[in-house]
N, C-alpha and C positions, 0 to 999 in steps of 0.2 A: 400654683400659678396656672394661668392659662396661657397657652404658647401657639404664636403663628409663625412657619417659616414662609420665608419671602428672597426672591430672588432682588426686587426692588424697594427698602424701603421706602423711596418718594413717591411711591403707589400710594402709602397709610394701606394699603388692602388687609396687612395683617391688625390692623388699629378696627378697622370697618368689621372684618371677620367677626374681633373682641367687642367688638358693638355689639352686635349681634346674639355675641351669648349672654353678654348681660343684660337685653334686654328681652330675652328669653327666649333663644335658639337654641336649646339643650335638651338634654332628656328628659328632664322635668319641669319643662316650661317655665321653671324659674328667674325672675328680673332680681338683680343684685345691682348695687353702685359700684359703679367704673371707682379703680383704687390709685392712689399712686405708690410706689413709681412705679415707671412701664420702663422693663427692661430691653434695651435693644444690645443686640450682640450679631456677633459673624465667626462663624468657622473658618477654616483654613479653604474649604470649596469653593467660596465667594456666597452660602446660604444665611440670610440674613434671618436673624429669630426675635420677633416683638413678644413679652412675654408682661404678662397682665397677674398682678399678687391679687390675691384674692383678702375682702375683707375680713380682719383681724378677728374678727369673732367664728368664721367661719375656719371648719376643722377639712383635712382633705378628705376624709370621708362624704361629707356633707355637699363637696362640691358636684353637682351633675357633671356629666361627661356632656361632652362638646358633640351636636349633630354635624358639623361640618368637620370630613375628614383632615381638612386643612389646619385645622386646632387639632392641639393635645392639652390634654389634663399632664401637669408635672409637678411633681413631689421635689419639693427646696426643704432639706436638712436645713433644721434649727440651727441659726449664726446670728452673728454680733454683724452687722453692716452699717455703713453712716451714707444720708445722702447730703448732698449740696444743691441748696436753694439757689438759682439764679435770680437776677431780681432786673 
């Protein structure tokens, strides 16, 4: 995954950030497609985290590191997950 924390989700700043590395803001000027889903979360500090799975054929090796300090590259343990389509 790639992860942006954020004090404001209704910014999207961490969504723009993930724009960004996908369309190749990285260390190896690499453009990849935007995946879904984008995980949003909150710690207990009030630090909100948008985080972006990377596409399924891509290994974490593979993935470049993020030029903007504000991203991290994050390693997600292999699981079982289900999501829900709104429609």
């Amino acid at each position: 995954m790639i992860e942006a924390s954020d004090r404001d989700l209704k910014s999207y700043q961490g969504f723009r950030l993930a724009f960004d590395f996908f369309q190749g803001e990285n260390q190896n000027h690499q453009k990849s497609s935007m995946t879904a889903p984008v995980v949003n979360s909150m710690n207990n500090d009030g630090i909100q985290t948008t985080a972006f799975v990377m596409p399924p054929k891509m290994k974490y090796d593979d993935v470049p590191f993020p030029i903007n300090q504000m991203l991290k590259k994050v390693l997600v343990p292999e699981r079982v997950s289900a999501a829900y389509r709104f429609f």
